[in-house]
C-alpha positions in Angstrom: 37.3 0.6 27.2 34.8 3.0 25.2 31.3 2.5 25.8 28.9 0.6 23.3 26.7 4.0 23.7 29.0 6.7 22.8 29.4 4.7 19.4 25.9 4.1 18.4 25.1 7.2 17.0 28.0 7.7 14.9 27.9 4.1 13.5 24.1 3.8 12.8 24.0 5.7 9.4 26.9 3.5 8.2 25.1 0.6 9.4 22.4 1.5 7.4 24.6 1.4 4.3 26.6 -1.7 5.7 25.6 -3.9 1.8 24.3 -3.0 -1.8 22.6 -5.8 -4.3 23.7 -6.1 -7.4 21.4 -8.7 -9.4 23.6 -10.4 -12.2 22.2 -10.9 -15.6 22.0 -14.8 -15.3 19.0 -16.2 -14.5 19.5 -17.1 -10.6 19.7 -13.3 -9.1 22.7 -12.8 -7.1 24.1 -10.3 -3.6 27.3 -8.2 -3.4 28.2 -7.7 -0.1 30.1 -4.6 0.9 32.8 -5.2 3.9 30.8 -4.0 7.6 32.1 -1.3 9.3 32.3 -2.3 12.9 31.9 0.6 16.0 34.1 0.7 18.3 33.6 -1.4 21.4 31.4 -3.9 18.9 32.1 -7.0 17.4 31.0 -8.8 14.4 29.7 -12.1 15.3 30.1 -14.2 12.1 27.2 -16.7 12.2 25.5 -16.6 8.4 26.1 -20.1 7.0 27.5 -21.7 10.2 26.1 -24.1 12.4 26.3 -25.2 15.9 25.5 -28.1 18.3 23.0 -26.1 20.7 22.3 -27.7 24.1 23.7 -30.3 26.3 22.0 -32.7 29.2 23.1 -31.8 32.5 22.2 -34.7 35.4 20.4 -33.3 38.0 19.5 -30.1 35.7 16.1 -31.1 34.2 13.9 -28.3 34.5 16.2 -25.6 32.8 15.5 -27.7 29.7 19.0 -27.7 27.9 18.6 -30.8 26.0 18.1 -32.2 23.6 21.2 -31.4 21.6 20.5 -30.5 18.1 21.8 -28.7 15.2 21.6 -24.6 14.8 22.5 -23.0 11.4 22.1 -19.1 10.8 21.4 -17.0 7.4 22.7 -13.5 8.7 25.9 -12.0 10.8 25.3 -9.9 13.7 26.7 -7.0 15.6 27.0 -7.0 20.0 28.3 -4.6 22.0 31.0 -6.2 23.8 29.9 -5.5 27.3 26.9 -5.1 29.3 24.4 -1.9 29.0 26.2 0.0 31.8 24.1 2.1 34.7 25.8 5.3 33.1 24.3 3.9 29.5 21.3 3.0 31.2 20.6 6.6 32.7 21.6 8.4 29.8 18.6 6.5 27.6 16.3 5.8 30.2 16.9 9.0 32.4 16.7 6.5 35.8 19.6 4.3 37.3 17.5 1.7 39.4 20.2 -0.6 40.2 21.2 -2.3 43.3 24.7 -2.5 42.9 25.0 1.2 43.2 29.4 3.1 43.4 30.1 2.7 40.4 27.9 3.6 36.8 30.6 1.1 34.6 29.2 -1.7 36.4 26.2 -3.4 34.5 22.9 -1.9 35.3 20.4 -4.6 36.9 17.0 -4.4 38.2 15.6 -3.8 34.7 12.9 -6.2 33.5 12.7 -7.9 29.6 9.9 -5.0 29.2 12.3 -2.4 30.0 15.1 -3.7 28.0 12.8 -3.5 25.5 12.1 -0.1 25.6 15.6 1.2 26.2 16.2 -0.7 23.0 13.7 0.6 20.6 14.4 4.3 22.2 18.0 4.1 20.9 16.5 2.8 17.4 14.0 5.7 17.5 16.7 8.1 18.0 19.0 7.0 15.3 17.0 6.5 12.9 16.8 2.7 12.5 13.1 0.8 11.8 12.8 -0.8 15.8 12.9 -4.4 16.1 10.1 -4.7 18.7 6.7 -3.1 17.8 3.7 -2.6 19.9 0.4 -0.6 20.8 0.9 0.7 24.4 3.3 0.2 27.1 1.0 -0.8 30.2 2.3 0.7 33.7 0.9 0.4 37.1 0.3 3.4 39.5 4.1 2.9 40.4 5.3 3.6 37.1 6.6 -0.3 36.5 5.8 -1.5 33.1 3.6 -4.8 33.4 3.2 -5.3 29.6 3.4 -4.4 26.1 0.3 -4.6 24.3 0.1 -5.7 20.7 3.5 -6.7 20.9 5.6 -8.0 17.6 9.3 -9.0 16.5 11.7 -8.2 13.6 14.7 -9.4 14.5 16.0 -8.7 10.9 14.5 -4.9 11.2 18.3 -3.5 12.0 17.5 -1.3 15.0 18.6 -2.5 18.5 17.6 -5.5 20.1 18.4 -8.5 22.8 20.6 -11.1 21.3 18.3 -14.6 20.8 18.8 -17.6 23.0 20.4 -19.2 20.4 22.7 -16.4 19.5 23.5 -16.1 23.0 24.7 -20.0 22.7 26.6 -19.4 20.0 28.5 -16.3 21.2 29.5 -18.2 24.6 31.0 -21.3 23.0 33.1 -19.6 20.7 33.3 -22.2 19.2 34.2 -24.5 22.0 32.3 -27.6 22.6 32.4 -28.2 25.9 31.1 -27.3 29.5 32.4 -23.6 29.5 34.3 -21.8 27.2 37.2 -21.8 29.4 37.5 -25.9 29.4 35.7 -28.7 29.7 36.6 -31.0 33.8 36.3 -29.4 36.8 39.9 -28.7 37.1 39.0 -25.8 34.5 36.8 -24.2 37.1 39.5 -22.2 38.8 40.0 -20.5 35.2 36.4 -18.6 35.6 37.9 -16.3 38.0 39.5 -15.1 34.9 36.5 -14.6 32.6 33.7 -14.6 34.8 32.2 -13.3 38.4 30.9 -16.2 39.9 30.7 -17.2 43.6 34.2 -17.8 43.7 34.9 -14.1 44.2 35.1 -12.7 47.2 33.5 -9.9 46.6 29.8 -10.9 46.3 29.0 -8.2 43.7 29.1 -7.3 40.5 32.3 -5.5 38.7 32.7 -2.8 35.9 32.3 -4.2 32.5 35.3 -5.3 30.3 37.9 -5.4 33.3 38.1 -9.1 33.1 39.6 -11.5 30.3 37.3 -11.2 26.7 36.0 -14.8 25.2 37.5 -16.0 21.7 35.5 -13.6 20.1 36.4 -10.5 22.0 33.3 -10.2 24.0 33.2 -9.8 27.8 31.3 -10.5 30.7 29.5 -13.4 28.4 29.2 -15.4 31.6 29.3 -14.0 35.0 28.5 -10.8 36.4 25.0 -10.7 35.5 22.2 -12.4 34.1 21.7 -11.1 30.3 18.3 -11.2 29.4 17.2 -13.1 25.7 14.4 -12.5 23.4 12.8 -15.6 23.7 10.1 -17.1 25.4 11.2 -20.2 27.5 9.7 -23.1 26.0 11.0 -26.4 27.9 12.6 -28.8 26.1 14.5 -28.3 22.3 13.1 -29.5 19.6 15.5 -32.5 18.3 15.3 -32.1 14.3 17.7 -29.0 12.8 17.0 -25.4 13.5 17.5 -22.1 11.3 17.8 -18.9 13.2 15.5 -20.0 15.6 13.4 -17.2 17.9 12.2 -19.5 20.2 7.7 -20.4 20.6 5.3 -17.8 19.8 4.7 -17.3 23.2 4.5 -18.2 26.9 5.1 -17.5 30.4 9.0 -16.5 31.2 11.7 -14.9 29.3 15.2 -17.0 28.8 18.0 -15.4 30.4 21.3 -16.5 30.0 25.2 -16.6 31.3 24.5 -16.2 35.0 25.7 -14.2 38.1 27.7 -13.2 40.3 26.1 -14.8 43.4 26.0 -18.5 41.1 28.6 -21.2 41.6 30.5 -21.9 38.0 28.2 -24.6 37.1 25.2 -21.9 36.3 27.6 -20.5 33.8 28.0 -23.3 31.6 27.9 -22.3 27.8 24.5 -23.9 27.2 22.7 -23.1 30.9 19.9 -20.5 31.1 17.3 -19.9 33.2 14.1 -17.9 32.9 11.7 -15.2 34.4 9.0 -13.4 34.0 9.3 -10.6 31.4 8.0 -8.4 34.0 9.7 -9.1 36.7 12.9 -6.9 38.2 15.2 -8.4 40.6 19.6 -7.6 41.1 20.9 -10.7 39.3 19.8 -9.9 35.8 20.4 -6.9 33.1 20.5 -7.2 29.4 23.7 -6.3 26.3 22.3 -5.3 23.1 23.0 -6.4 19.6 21.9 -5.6 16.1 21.3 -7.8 12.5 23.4 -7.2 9.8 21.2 -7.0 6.9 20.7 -10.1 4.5 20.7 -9.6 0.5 17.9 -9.8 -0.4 17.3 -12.2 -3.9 16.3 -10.1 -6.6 12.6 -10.6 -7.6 13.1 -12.2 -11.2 10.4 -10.9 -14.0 8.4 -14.4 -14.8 7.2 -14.6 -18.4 5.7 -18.1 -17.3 3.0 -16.5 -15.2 0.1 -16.3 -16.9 -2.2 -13.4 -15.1 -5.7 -14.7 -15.8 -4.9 -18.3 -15.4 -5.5 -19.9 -11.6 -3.3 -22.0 -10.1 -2.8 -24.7 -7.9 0.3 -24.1 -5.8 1.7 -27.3 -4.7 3.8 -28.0 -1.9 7.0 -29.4 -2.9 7.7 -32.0 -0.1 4.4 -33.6 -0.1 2.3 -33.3 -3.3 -0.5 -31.5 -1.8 -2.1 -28.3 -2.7 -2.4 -25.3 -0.6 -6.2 -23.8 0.1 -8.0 -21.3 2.0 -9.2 -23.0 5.3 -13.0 -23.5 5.6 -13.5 -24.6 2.2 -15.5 -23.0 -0.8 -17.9 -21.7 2.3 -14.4 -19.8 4.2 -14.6 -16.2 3.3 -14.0 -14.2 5.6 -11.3 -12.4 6.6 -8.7 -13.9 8.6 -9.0 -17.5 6.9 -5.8 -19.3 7.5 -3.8 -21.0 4.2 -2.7 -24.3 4.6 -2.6 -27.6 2.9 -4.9 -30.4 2.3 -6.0 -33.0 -0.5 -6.2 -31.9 -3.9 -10.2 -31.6 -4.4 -10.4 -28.9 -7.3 -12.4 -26.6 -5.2 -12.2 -22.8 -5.3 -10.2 -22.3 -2.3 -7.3 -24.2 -3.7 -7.2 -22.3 -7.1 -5.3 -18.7 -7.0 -4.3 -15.9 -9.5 -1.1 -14.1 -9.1 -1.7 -10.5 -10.4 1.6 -7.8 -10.7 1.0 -5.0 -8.6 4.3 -3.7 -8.8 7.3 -4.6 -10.5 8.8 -8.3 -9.6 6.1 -8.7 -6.7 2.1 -10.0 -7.3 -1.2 -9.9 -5.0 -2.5 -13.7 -4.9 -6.6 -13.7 -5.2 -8.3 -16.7 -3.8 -10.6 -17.6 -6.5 -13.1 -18.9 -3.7 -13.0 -15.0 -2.2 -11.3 -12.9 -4.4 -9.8 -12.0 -0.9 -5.8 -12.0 -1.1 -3.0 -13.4 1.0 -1.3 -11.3 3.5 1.1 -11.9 6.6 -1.2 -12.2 9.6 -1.6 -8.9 11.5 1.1 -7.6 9.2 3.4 -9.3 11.2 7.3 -9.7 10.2 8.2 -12.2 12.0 9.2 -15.3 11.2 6.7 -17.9 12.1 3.6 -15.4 11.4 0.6 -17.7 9.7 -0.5 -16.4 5.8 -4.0 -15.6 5.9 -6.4 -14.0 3.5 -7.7 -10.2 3.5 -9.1 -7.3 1.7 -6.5 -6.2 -1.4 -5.3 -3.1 -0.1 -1.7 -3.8 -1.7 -0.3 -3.1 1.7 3.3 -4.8 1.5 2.5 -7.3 3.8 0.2 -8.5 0.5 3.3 -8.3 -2.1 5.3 -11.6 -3.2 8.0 -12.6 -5.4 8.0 -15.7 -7.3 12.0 -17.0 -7.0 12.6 -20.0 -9.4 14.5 -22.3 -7.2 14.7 -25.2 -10.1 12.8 -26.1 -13.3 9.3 -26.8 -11.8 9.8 -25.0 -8.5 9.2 -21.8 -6.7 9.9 -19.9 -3.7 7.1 -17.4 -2.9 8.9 -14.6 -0.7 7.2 -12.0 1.3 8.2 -8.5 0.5 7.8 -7.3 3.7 10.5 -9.4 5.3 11.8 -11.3 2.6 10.7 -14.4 4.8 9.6 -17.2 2.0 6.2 -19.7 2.9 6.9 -22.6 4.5 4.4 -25.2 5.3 4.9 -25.6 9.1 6.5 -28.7 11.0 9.4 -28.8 8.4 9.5 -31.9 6.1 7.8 -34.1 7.8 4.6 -32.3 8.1 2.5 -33.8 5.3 -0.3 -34.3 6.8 -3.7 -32.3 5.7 -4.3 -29.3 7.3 -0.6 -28.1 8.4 -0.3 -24.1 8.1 1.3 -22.1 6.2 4.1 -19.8 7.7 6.5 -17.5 6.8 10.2 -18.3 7.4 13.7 -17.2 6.1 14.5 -18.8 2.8 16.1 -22.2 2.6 16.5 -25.1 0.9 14.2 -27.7 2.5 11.0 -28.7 -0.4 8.7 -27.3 2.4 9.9 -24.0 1.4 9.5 -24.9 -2.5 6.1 -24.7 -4.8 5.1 -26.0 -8.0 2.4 -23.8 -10.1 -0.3 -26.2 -11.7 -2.4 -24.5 -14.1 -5.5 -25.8 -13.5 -7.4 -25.3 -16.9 -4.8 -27.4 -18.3 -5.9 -31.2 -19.1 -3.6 -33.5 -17.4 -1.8 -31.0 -15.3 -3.2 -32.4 -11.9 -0.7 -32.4 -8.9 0.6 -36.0 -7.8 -0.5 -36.0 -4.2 1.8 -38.1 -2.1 -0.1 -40.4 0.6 -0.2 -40.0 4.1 3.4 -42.0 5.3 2.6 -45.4 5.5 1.3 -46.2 9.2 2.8 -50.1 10.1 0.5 -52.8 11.3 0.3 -53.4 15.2 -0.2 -55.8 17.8 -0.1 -54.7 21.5 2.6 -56.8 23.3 -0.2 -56.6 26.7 -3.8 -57.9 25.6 -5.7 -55.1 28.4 -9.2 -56.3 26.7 -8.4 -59.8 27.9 -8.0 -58.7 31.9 -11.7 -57.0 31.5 -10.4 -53.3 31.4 -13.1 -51.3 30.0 -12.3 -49.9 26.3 -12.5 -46.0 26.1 -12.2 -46.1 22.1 -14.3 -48.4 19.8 -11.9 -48.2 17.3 -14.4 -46.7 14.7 -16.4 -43.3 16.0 -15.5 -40.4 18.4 -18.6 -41.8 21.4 -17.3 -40.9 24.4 -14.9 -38.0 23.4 -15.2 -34.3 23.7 -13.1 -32.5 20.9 -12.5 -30.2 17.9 -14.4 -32.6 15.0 -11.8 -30.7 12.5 -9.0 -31.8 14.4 -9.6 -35.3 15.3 -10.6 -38.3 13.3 -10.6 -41.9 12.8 -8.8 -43.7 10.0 -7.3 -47.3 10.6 -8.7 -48.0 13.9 -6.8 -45.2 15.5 -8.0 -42.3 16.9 -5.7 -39.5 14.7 -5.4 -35.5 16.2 -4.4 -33.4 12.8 -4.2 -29.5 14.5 -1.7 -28.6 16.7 -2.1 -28.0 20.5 -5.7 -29.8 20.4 -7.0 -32.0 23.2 -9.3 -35.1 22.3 -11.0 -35.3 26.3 -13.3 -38.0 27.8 -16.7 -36.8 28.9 -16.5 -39.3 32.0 -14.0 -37.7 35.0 -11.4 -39.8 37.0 -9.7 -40.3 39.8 -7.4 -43.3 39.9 -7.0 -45.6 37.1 -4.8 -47.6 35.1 -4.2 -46.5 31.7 -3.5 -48.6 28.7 -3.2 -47.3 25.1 -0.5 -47.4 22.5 0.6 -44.4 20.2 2.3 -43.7 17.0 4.0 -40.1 15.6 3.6 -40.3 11.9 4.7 -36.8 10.5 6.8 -35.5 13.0 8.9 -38.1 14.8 10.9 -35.7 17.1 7.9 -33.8 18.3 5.8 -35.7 20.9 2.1 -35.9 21.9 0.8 -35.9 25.2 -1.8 -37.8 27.9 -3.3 -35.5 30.4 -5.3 -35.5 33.6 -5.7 -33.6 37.0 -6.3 -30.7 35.3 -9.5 -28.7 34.4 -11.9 -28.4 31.5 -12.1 -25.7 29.0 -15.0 -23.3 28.3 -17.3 -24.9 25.1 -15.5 -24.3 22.1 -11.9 -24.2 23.6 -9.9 -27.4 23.4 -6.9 -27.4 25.4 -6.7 -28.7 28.7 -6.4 -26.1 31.4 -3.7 -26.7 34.7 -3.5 -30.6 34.0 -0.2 -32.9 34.0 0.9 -34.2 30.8 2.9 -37.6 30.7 4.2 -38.0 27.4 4.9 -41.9 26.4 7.3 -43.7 25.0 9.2 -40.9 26.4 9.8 -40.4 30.4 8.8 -36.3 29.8 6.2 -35.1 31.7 5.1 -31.3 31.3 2.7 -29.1 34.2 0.3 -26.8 32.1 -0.4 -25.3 35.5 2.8 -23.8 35.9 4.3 -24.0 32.0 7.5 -26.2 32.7 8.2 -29.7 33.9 6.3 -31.3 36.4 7.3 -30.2 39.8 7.6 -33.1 41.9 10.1 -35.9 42.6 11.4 -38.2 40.1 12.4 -41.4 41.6 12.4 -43.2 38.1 13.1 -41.6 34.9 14.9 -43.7 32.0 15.8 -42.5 28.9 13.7 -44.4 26.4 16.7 -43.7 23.1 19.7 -44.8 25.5 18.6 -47.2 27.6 15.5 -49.0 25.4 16.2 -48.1 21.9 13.0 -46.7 21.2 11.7 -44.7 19.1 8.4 -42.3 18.6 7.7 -43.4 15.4 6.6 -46.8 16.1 3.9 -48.2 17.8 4.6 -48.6 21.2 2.4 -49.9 24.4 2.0 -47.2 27.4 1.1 -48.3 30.8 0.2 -45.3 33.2 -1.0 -46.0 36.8 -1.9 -42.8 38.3 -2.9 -42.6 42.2 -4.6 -39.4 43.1 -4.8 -40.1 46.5 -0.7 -40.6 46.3 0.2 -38.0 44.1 1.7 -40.6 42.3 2.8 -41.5 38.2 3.9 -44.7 37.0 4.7 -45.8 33.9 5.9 -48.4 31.9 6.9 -48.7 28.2 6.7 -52.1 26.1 6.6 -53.9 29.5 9.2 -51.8 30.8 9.2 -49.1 33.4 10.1 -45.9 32.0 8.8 -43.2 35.2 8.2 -43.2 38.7 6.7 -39.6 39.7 5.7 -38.3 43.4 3.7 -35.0 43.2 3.5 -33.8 47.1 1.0 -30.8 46.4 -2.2 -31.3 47.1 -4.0 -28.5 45.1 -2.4 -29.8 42.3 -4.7 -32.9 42.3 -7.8 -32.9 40.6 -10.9 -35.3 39.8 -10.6 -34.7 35.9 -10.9 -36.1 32.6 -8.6 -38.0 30.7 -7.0 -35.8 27.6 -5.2 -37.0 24.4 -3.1 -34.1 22.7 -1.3 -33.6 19.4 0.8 -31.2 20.2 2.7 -27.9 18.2 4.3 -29.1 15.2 2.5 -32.4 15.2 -0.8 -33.1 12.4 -0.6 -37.1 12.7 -0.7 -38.1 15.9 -2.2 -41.5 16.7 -3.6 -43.4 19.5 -5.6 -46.8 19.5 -5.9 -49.9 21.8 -7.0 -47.6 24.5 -8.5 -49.1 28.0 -9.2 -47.9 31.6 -9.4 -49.5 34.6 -11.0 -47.3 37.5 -9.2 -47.5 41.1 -6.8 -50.4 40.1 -6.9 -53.3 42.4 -3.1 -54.0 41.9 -0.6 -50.5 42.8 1.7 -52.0 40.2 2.4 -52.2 37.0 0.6 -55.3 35.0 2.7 -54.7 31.8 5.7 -55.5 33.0 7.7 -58.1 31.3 9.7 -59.2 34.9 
């Protein structure tokens, strides 16, 4: 089989030419797509307007975080190589072999960290001429030469130079579109057939092969499981989200790098179509290498000329999905550069009033009346996910928008830089006050569509749509009534340490509106017994989170460093010391959908009993025991406070009813109903 690198070269002008845009005279702009030409030894992976069912729970398998399933769509196709990068491919770029499998250069090279794959990629996009996908400001080494990091670092996926495939991606290419275990079949009586496709631990040979020697998956691609380790773009990030994704990149950041379709030394459960593990991106060890892929290019939609806009008028801009009006954070007083857009109640202040000047043909600069500053992608960023912020108008294109009529009274408002579109974070359900704005690849959902009010026009005044309606709530367990002392009077923040623009009261409740904020006791603890009950209101299949042995943050910093999250009414508990699930021993851990029918977005009554002494977690859901956790490590255990969070993606989180009862005289769970 021809190597992936003798073919790059000669295919990367073409590639460049791969489609042409041909807008139509109608109103709605339209995209003729020119057939791809495909190098040899690539494939075309066909994934624009298909979905997938990404994930699957394995028993036993908790902390690789497969689960839970949910949907995956794509907007774009894509182009792999269809084997590994090979040593000789490796040497040729990088002008070092550093394997450990050394005899033969067609096996895949290993020993390469996520930082070197990166480099080895961008080098071959530097040399044919492509824009690189990753982009950064140095490449840190230490005295040995090893590259420890990549400062300034930034993704375009959608740039069309070479890149790792995405975790998702990587998913998707596995399955085949298959739907069970492996891609080969779905009982263990299959698992004899991975001697075929893969080189797991049921070789004899305890190595890894040459590249393309064994069968090809239903899309042509080899080596997809087996062999080696193929490193992802992504950050490892625990557990899936639940609600629909669209080419999804993975968090913003973290600790490891996914890597998926295991090795040779792994037994044929590790190379299950949804498994992955994770490393540091730094780190170089003999089961892992990388394959590369590339994006084919999108259309892009036409800006349409807008005889509608009125240049000296100012605007409201209204998100679609929940009435309320976009604004420059910091009010009338926010000027500075760097001030984050996002949404709030419509107040008629100068923050939330903006003119769209042309600047070019088809694309405006957008002035904050408040500033005249004007919104640009934050640190000129491309990908998707970056926040909109407001800077100096150097007409940079990271400053340039279209305005895209999606229907009568609503707009898309499209970055010309990458063609991404604003979105107002956290999806549909985010309608809370004070949810970013992002940049993400144009859909359909209203969080992606805008209305223009003009605001000099009497009458014209957005219809702001309430907060969702928060039910009434009794606790099925009166704590007050044992004497358990109230932490939260139900009215004021006394006795709380927290951001005051990310917490509030309304309704009794204590409510965290910022993502990743932690509302923390001034009093520290040791054991206790934990009563509260908590509510998700905009975002349902996100959670929040209850903290303690952990440490305090400097003044002005409001996470909670090191600590132990339990996260009720599910059974999920997270470790912020080590950035994946807690590391002890589960001896209970029921699934709260399956097994209680219960969902996040109702009240429900937590019961935690935490022994420090013990290293031990209990707790119990509506009067029903939910988790049973044994943490053996010592270190781990901390005097601390107690810490509330509303986590990424979540701006109404609630918590009320909230009472403590220091070293419990009972080791057992009062709540429960038998």
């Amino acid at each position: 089989m021809t190597d992936c690198f003798e073919n790059l070269k000669s295919s990367a002008c073409a590639f460049l030419g791969l489609l042409m845009f041909v807008t139509a005279p109608a109103a709605v702009p339209v995209a003729v797509q020119t057939p791809v030409s495909i190098p040899e030894g690539w494939v075309l992976i066909e994934t624009k307007g298909k979905s997938f069912a990404m994930g699957q729970q394995f028993a036993g398998h908790r902390w690789t975080y497969t689960f839970p399933v949910h949907p995956v769509g794509f907007t774009y196709d894509f182009l792999m190589c269809a084997t590994q990068v090979t040593q000789a491919e490796y040497q040729k770029v990088a002008g070092t072999n550093p394997t450990l499998h050394p005899g033969d250069d067609k096996r895949p090279v290993d020993n390469v960290s996520w930082f070197d794959a990166v480099v080895y990629c961008n080098t071959l996009s530097q040399r044919d001429g492509l824009t690189p996908v990753y982009n950064y400001t140095e490449v840190k080494r230490d005295p040995a030469g090893t590259i420890t990091n990549l400062l300034g670092l930034w993704i375009n996926l959608k740039s069309g130079g070479y890149r790792l495939l995405t975790s998702a991606e990587y998913e998707y290419v596995v399955r085949a579109g298959t739907t069970g275990r492996w891609f080969f079949g779905d009982s263990d009586a299959d698992q004899p057939k991975a001697v075929d496709y893969a080189w797991c631990n049921l070789n004899s040979e305890k190595t890894t092969h040459p590249v393309g020697l064994l069968k090809a998956n239903a899309y042509g691609v080899y080596d997809i499981t087996g062999n080696l380790w193929m490193w992802c773009n992504d950050w490892y990030a625990g557990a899936y989200p639940s609600t629909p994704q669209t080419d999804p990149i993975g968090p913003p950041s973290g600790e490891e790098r996914v890597a998926r379709g295991g090795a040779f030394k792994n037994d044929v459960n590790h190379e299950r179509s949804a498994y992955h593990w994770q490393w540091s991106p730094q780190s170089r060890n003999f089961e892992v290498g990388f394959r590369i892929a590339r994006t084919v290019p999108v259309p892009a939609l036409s800006p349409l000329t807008l005889g509608d806009i009125n240049e000296k008028a100012w605007y409201c801009i209204v998100a679609s999905h929940s009435g309320k009006v976009l604004e420059i954070e910091g009010g009338p007083t926010g000027l500075e550069n760097g001030r984050l857009l996002q949404q709030n109640e419509l107040t008629g202040a100068d923050n939330q009033l903006f003119q769209f000047k042309r600047f070019q043909s088809g694309y405006y600069q957008v002035f904050a009346k408040s500033s005249g500053k004007v919104l640009q992608i934050k640190d000129n960023s491309l990908n998707d996910h970056a926040r909109v912020e407001q800077g100096e108008p150097v007409g940079g294109e990271q400053q340039l928008f279209a305005l895209v009529k999606d229907t009568d009274d609503s707009y898309s408002i499209i970055a010309k830089s990458s063609g991404y579109g604003f979105d107002v974070s956290g999806g549909a359900g985010a309608v809370g006050n004070n949810v970013p704005v992002i940049v993400y690849p144009p859909n359909n959902a209203l969080n992606h569509k805008f209305k223009l009010i003009d605001a000099s026009l009497a009458g014209e005044k957005p219809i702001v749509i309430p907060l969702s309606a928060v039910p009434a709530y009794t606790p099925p367990f009166d704590a007050g009534a044992t004497g358990m002392k109230a932490l939260f009077d139900g009215r004021t923040l006394e006795g709380w340490v927290g951001d005051p623009a990310g917490w509030k009261v309304v309704d009794g409740a204590l409510v965290g509106v910022r993502d990743n904020q932690n509302l923390m006791t001034m009093d520290d603890y040791d054991d206790f017994r934990l009563i509260v009950s908590t509510i998700q209101v905009d975002s349902p299949s996100n959670h929040q989170g209850i903290g303690f042995w952990g440490d305090r943050m400097p003044p002005g910093k409001y996470g909670y460093g090191g600590c132990i999250d339990v996260m009720p009414p599910m059974n999920w508990t997270w470790d912020y010391a080590t950035g994946r699930g807690a590391r002890g021993v589960f001896l209970l851990s029921r699934d709260i959908d399956k097994d209680l029918g219960i969902t996040r977005s109702e009240w429900t009554q937590a019961e935690i009993l935490v022994n420090r002494s013990k290293g031990t977690i209990r707790m119990a859901v509506n009067g029903v025991e939910v988790l049973w956790y044994v943490d053996r490590d010592p270190s781990r255990l901390k005097r601390g406070p107690i810490g509330l969070q509303a986590h990424a993606g979540n701006h109404d989180v609630r918590y009320k009813d909230i009472f403590v009862e220091l070293s419990p005289k009972e080791n057992r769970l009062i709540t429960l109903k038998n």
